[in-house]
N, C-alpha and C positions, 0 to 999 in steps of 0.2 A: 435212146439218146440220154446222155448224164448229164445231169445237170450240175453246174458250178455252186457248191454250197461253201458260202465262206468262212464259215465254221466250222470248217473240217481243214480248212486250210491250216499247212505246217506252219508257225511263228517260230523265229529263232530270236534267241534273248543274245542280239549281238552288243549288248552292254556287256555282261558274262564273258561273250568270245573274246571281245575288243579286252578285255582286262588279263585274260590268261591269256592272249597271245605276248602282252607288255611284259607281263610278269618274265613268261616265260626268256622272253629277247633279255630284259635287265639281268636275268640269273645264269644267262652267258654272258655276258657282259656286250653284248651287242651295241649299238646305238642303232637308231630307226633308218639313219642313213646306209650301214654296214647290211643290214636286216633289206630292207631295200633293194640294193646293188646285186646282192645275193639272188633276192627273188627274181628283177630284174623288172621292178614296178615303181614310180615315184615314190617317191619319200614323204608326200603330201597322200596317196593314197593308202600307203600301210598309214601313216599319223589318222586318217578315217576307220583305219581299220580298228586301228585303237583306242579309236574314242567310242567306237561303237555304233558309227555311221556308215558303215561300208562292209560289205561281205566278199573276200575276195573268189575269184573262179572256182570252176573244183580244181582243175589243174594245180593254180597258185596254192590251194588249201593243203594237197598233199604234199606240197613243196615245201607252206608253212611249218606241216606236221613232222615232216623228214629232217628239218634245218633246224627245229626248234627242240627235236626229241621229246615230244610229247602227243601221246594220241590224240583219234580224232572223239574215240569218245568222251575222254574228260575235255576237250572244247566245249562241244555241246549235250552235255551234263546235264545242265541247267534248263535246256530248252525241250527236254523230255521229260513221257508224262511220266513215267517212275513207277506205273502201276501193272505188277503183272500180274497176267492171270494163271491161276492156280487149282488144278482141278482138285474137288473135293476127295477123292477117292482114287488110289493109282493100286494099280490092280498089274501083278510080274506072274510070269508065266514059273512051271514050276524049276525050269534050267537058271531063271535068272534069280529065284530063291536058292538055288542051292548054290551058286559063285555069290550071293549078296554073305549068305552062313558064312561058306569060305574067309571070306574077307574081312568078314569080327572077327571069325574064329583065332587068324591071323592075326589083327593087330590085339588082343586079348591075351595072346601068345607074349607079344611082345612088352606089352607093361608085365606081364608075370616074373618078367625075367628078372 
């Protein structure tokens, strides 16, 4: 059985979202009412959405992402850890050493020119 550990629990920095979603609306020129109407949500819950008190559905979010032109990853940018993991040592068989040659050989080619 799992246990609920609340430190492993996801936090989203919806101060971060609530700001790029604004940003985004004013640089169509949008108003929160237009922005709104559109989604097909009050205009008091996107205004939460942008202050950073409100998270909307996933529905409503791809809806945001699609209406505003901007992805989902730069929304929640900020609310990732950022930190990848990188193995020490990467070890290519010998077919993918000889298309890795290929491909200097090739762009080597091409500054020569």
């Amino acid at each position: 059985m799992n246990k609920h550990n609340p430190k492993e629990e996801l936090t989203i920095n919806k101060k971060s979202f609530g700001i790029k979603i604004k940003d985004a609306r004013n640089k169509l020129g949008l108003t929160q009412f237009e922005l709104a109407e559109k989604l097909n949500i009050s205009q008091n819950f996107l205004g939460d959405i942008e202050r950073g008190n409100k998270l909307p559905s996933l529905k409503k979010l791809i809806e945001l992402s699609n209406l505003l032109k901007i992805s989902l990853d730069y929304l929640f940018a900020d609310s990732l850890d950022n930190v990848l993991f990188e193995p020490g040592d990467i070890y290519y068989t010998d077919k993918q050493l000889a298309v890795l040659s290929n491909v200097v050989k090739a762009i080597q080619q091409n500054f020569d020119k």
